[in-house]
N, C-alpha and C positions, 0 to 999 in steps of 0.2 A: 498413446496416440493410436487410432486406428488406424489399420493396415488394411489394404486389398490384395486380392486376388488378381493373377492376369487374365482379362478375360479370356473366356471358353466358348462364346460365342462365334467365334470365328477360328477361322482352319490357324492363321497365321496371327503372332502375337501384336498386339498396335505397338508400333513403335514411335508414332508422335500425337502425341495429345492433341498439337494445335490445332490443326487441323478439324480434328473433331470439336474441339471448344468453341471455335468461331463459326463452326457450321450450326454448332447449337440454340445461339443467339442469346445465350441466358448473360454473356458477357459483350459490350461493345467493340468493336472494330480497335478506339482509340487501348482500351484494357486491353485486348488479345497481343496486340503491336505491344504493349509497353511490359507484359509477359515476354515475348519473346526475345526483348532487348537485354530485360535480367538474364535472359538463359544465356546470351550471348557475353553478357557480363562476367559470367561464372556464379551469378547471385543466387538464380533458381537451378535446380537440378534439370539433364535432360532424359533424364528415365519416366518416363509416365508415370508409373505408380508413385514413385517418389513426388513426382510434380506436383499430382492431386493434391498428397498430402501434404505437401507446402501450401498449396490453393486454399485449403481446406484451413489450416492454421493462420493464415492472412484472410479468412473469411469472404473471400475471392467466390468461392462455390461451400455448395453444403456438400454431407457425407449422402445424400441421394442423389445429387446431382452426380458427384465424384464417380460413384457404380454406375452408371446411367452411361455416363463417356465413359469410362475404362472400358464397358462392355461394349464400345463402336455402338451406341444408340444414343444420338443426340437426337432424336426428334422425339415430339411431347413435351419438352421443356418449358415450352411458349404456346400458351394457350392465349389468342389475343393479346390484351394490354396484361397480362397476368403472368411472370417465370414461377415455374414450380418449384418449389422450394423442398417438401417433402412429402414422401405419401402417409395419414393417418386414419387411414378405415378403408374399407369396402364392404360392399353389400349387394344384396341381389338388384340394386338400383343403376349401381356404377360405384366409382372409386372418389374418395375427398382426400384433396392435396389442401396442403399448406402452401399459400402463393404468396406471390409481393407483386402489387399494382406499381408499373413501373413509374407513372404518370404523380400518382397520388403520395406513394410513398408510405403505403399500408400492405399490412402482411392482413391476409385473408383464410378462408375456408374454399377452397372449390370443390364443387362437386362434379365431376364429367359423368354423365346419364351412359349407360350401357348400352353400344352398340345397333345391337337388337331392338332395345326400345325407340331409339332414338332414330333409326330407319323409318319408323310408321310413323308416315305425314299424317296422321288422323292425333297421334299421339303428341307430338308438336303442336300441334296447332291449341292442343287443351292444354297444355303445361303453358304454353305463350300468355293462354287466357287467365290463368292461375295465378302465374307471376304476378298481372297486377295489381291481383288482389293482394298476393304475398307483400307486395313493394308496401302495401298500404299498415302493415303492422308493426305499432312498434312498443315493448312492454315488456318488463323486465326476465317475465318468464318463456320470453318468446326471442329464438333467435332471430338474430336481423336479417333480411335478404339487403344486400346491395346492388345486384347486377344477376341478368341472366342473358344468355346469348348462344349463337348457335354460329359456329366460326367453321370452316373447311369441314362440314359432315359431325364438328365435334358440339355436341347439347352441352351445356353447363348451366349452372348455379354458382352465382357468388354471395358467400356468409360471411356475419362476423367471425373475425375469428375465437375462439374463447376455450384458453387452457381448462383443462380439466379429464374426466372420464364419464362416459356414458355409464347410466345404472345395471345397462350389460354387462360389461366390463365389470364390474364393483361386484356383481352378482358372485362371479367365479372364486371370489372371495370368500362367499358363502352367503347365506343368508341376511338380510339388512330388517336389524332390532325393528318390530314394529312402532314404537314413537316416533322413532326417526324417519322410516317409510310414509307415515300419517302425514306428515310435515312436509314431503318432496309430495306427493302426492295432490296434497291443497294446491302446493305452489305449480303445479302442473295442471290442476283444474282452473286455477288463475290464468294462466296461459291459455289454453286451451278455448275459455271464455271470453277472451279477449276475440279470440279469431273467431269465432262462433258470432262477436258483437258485428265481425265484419263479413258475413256471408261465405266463411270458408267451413270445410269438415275435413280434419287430420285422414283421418278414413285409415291411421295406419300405426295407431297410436303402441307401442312397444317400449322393452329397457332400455333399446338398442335407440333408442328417439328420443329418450329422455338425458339431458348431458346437466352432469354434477360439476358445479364450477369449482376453484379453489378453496373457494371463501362460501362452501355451502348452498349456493343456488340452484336452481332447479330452471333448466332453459330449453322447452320444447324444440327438437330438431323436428327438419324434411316438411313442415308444414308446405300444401301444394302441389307433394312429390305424390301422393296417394292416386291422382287420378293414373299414374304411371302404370299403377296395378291394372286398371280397366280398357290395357290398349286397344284390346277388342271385342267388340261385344259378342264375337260369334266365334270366339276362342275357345278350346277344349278347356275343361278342367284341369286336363295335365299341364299344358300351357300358363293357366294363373298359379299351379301349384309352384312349377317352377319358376315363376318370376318372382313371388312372396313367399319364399320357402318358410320363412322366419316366421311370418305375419298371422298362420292359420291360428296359432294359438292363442291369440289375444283378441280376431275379429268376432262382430258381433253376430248373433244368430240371424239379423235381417240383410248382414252383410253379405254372410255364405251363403247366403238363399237368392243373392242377388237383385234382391231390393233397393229400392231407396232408401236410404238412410240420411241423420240429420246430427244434432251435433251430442244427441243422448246414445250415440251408436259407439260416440270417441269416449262417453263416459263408462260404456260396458266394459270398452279396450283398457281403460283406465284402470278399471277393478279386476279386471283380467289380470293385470302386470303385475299390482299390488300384491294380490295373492300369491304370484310366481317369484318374486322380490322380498317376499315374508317368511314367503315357508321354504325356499325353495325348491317347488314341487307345483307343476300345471295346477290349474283347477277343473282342467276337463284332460285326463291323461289318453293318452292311447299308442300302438303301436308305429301307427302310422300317419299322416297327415289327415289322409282321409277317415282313419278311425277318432281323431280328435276334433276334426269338423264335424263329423256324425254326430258326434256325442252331444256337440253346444245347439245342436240342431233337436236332437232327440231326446236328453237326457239335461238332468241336473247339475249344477259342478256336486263337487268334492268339497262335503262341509269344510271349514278352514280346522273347526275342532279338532276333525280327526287327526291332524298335522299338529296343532297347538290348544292342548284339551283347557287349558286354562286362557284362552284367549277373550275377552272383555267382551261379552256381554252388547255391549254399546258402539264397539266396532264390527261386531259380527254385524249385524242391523244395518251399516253403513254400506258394507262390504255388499252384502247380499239384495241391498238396494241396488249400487251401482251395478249387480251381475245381472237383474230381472231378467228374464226373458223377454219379454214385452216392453218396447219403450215407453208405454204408458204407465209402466209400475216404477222404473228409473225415477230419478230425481228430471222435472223438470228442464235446467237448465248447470253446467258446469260451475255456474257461480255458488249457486243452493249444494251442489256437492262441495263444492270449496271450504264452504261454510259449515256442511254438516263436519265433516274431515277436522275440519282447525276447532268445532268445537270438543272434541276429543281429545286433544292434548292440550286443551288452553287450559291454564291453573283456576279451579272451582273458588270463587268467593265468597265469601259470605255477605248479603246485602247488609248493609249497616239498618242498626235502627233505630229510627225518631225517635229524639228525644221527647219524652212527655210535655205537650203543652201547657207552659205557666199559666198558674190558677190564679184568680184575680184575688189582690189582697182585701184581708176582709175591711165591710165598714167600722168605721168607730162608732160606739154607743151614742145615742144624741147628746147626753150629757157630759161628754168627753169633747176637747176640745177638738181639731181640725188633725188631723194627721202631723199633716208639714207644718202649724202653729207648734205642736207638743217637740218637734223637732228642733225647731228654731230656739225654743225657747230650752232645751236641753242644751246645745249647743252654746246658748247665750250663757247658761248656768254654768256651764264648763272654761268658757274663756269670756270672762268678765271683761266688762270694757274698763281701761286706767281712767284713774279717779284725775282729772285735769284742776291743777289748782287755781282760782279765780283771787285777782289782786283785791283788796276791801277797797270800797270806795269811800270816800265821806261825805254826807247827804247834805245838802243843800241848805244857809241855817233857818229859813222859814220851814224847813221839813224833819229841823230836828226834833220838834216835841213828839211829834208821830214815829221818827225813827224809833225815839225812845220808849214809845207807851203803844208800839203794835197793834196790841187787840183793841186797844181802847178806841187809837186813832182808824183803825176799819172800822169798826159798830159805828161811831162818827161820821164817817164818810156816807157808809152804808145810809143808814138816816135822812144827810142829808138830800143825797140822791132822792130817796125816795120821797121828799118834799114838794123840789123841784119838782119831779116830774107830776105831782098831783097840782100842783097850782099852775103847769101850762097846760095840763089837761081843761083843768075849771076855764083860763081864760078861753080855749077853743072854744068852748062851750057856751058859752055867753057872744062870744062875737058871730054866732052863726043866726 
């Protein structure tokens, strides 16, 4: 069971919870009263820390809520229709909680935008425009937005929420086998191209933005968040260093120069990370920030060879596309990157092949019977028809002499026939 500390924020130690829980609002009025009735029961403890952690085991509060009041700071916990449930990132952006929408009955991602950014009404007003583009994306490589709002001074973003780790994270691990990097990477230019289909540019594409789900997936974060970095246009360079501390090393050389960029700038950031996620090792190193924007400015990367001398041939070529300098020498569109990517790991086949076209069977000699006659009549030679036996009759008695004397009585016949027929010939003949 986890234990706390008494808070140290304050001169003097809390000696009632409730107080602070009901000020907090992460619990209702009816819930705080029916806590206090157990403590009064002897059911729940009246020690604070103890309490929490009774709180905490009846899933009443979580373990960041629990610190949060121990430490006399119950405010934050309620952000609009959203209680915070925990904190899991921060960034030079602002901070993403784990929420639960009170209304809905879903646990979320929040993001609260930092302070300082969220000050500059110039900067709001483009993250408001952003959002609805964001609202309009939906694709399995792309996290969801659900909600964005701007409550007492505090900016936010609402996501889906979606267990896993970012390829940051994953990094510190060490390096990630390049097949398997090739494969997040597709599915990230899948993404990527989705938003591109909808008028959007990442503009901030990194490890730290790519989030590895349980089950393997690849789910573009902060999509939107990128115009964040450009709060002013008349801002020093020390000013966007420090707002994108993280960012110098992945954006693109028309980015740090301050240009417009389009959605082959998120394909640069792409190859950028790849190589940093491969080898673990920059592709344009340097001392300092500004030594490593210089370089993507002025200088070449760092072949991948020299980091992976046996590295394929057919993913260097990939690589080294997505890093051009020139967005005219990039791949076209992130879907054509998608596709070069996945043809890389996809298993090589072999095309099958056509069977030879049946040759026509030859003809038979003239003097050979028909084909299918010599067939039939094989066939007949093989299965003989039954001999069916016929009862004798007995002939008529004006017709036995001729039964009896066959040939004699045809030649007979035959004869007479042919009599006949000559004498009604002759009578024609005469009566004409």
């Amino acid at each position: 069971m986890a234990t706390f500390e008494r808070s140290k924020s304050s001169d003097k130690p809390l000696t009632d919870l409730l107080p602070v829980l009901r000020g907090s609002k992460i619990l209702s009025d009816r819930q705080v009263d029916e806590i206090r009735n157990r403590m009064i029961r002897g059911e729940y403890p009246s020690d604070p820390t103890a309490l929490a952690e009774r709180l905490i085991r009846d899933q009443l509060v979580t373990h960041y809520q629990a610190r949060r009041l121990l430490g006399n700071k119950p405010y934050g916990l309620v952000v609009g229709r959203y209680i915070i449930l925990d904190r899991i990132g921060s960034g030079s952006m602002g901070r993403v909680y784990k929420a639960h929408h009170q209304m809905m009955d879903r646990v979320v991602a929040l993001k609260v935008i930092a302070p300082e950014i969220a000050a500059n009404e110039r900067v709001v007003a483009r993250f408001q425009r952003e959002m609805k583009l964001v609202g309009r994306l939906d694709h399995p490589n792309v996290v969801r937005a659900y909600d964005a709002d701007q409550v007492n001074r505090i900016l936010f973003l609402v996501m889906e929420y979606v267990p896993g780790e970012s390829l940051g994270e994953r990094l510190k691990r060490g390096p990630i086998p390049a097949p398997e990097m090739i494969d997040y990477a597709a599915q990230a230019a899948h993404g990527l191209a989705h938003a591109h289909g909808q008028g959007m540019v990442h503009r901030d594409v990194k490890p730290s933005n790519m989030l590895l789900t349980e089950d393997r997936k690849i789910k573009i974060l902060d999509l939107g968040l990128g115009v964040l970095m450009q709060a002013d246009d008349a801002a020093t360079f020390a000013t966007a260093d420090g707002v994108a501390v993280g960012t110098v090393d992945y954006m693109s050389p028309e980015q740090a120069l301050g240009r417009d960029v389009d959605g082959r700038s998120d394909i640069f950031s792409l190859g950028c990370a790849m190589f940093h996620l491969i080898t673990g090792k920059l592709a344009y190193p340097g001392e300092t920030p500004i030594d490593r924007l210089g370089r993507r400015i002025n200088k070449s990367p760092v072949p991948i060879t020299d980091h992976i001398p046996d590295f394929p041939s057919s993913a260097v070529r990939v690589i080294e596309k997505m890093m051009a300098y020139k967005p005219q020498d990039r791949y076209d569109s992130a879907l054509e990157a998608a596709d070069a990517l996945q043809a890389l790991i996809r298993p090589k086949t072999r095309k099958p092949v056509p069977p030879p076209a049946p040759s026509p069977p030859p003809s038979p000699p003239a003097d050979e019977p028909d084909s299918a006659m010599s067939v039939a009549v094989e066939q007949a030679k093989a299965h003989p028809l039954p001999l069916v036996s016929v009862p004798e009759t007995i002939p008529p008695r004006w017709l036995a002499p001729v039964a009896r004397r066959p040939a004699v009585a045809l030649a007979s016949a035959v004869a007479a026939l042919a009599l006949a027929f000559a004498a009604g010939v002759g009578v024609g003949y005469l009566l004409k």
